[in-house]
N, C-alpha and C positions, 0 to 999 in steps of 0.2 A: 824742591820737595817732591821725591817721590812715592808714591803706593809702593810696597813689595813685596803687599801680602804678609807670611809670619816672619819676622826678623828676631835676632836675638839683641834685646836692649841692651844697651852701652851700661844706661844707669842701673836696674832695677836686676839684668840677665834670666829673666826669660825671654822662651822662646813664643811670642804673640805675632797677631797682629800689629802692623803698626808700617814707619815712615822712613823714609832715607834725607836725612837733611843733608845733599851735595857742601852747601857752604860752610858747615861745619865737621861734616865727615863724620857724620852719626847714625846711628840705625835706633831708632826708639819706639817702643811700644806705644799705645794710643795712650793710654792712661799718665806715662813717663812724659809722652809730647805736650800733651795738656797743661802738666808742673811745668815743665821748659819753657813753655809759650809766655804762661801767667807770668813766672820768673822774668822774665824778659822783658814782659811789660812793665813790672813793678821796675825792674832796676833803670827804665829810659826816664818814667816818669819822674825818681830820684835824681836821678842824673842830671836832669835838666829842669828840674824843681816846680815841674809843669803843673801841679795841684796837689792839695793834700785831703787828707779820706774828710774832714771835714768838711770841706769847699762839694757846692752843686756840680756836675759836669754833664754840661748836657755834649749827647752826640748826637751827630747825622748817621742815621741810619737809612741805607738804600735797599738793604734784603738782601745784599749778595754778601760772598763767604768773608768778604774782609771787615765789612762794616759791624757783620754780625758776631764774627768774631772779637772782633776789639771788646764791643757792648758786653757780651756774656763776659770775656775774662775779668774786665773793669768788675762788673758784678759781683763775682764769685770773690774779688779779692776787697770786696766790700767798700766801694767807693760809693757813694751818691748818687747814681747816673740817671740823668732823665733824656729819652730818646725822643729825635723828633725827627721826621719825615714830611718834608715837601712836596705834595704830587701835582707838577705842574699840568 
């Protein structure tokens, strides 16, 4: 994933802000990457039948971009989630 500054999104075609996703060969707005991401999450967890919105999920949260990301999109797509954080 790279910054490239204003790109013209794949999905939505404006000219914004936003990402290059090399593995996919996409250029997408912030707003466009945020659906994508969510999208993605929902369809692993399908996929692999890992929980469903009524089931608890707790996650480990460490503060840094990945942990924090999973947490908020889990959120946003209305799962359960209760965070916890270990500080040894």
């Amino acid at each position: 994933m790279e910054d490239f500054g204003k790109v013209r999104c794949k999905i939505c075609g404006g000219v914004k802000s936003g990402i290059y996703l090399r593995s996919y060969n996409l250029r997408l707005c912030l707003d466009c990457f945020k659906l994508f991401f969510e999208k993605r999450v929902q369809e692993t967890i399908e996929k692999f039948k890992m929980f469903s919105k009524s089931d608890r999920v707790a996650v480990a949260i460490s503060g840094g971009k990945d942990s924090t990301a999973l947490a908020k999109s889990l959120k946003e797509l209305r799962y359960n989630v209760h965070l916890f954080h270990i500080d040894c």
